[in-house]
N, C-alpha and C positions, 0 to 999 in steps of 0.2 A: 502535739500535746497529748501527755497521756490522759486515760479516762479514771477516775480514781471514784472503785464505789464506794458508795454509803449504805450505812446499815440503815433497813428499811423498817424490818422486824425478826423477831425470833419467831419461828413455827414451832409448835408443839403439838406433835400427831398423840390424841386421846381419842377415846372412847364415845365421851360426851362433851363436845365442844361447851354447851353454854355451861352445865355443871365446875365443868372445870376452869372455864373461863370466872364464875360467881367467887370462885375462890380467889384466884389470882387478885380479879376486883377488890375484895373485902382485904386481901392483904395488901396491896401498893397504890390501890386508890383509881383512877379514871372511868375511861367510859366506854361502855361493855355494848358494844354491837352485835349482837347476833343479824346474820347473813343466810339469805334465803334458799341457799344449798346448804344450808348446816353449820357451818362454820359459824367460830366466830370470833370478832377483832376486838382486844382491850388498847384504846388510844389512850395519848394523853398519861401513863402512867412509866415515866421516864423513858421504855423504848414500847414501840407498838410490839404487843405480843400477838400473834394467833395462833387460835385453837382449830385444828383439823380433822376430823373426823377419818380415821381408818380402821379397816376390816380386823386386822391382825392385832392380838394381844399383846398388852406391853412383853418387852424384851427381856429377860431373868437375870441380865448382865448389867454391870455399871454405865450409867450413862456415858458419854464419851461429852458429851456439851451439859453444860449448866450453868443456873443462874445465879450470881454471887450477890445476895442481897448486903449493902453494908449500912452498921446501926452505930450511930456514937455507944462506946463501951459502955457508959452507964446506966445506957438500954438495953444493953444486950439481952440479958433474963426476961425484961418484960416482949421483947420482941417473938422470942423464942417462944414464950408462953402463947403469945397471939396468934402466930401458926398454927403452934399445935389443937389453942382451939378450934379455929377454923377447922380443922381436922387433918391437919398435917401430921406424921409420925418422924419420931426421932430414926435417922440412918445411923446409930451408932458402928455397922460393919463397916461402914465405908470409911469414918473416921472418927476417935471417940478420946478427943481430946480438950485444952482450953484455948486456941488462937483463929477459932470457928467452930460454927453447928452446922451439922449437916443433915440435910433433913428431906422428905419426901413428899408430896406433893398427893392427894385424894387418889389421883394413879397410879403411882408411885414415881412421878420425875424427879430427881434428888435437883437439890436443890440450897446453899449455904446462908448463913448468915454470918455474917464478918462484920469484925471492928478492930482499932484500931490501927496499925501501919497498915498500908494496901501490898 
């Protein structure tokens, strides 16, 4: 019998794990652990995220992984707005169209907002 993983969580190597993690909370909602080496864990908000602490400054290139948030369409502008205040920035280079937003993240992780057809 084969062994077949499961997604545990997504890592996201930042700056300031709990900072970055407060955001993440304040937009999808759960429950924000910060972790006695630094790090730290958002449970409970659809997949566990963690936040990891590294030396090296974000990357100047497109992320190659990201998180597709999806919002019933009639949300979609109030979603978008709640990000940004949170202090998310719009990624208009990456895509700056109307069938998703794409958008950045206090560190810059890009990051989408989607609705309708998946």
């Amino acid at each position: 019998m084969d062994v077949v993983p499961q997604l545990s969580a997504v890592a996201i190597d930042c700056a300031d794990p709990l900072s970055l993690g407060l955001f993440w909370q304040q937009l999808l909602g759960g429950d924000l652990r910060p972790r006695n080496d630094g790090d730290t864990e958002l449970h409970e908000a659809t997949v566990r995220l963690d936040f990891c602490r590294v030396p090296d400054p974000p990357s100047i290139r497109k992320n190659r992984v990201h998180l597709d948030l999806k919002v019933p369409a009639e949300s979609r502008q109030a979603a978008i707005e709640r990000a940004l205040e949170l202090g998310a920035t719009r990624a208009l280079d990456i895509y700056d169209g109307d069938l998703w937003a794409c958008l950045r993240d206090p560190e810059g992780n890009e990051f989408c907002i989607v609705w309708g057809a998946a």
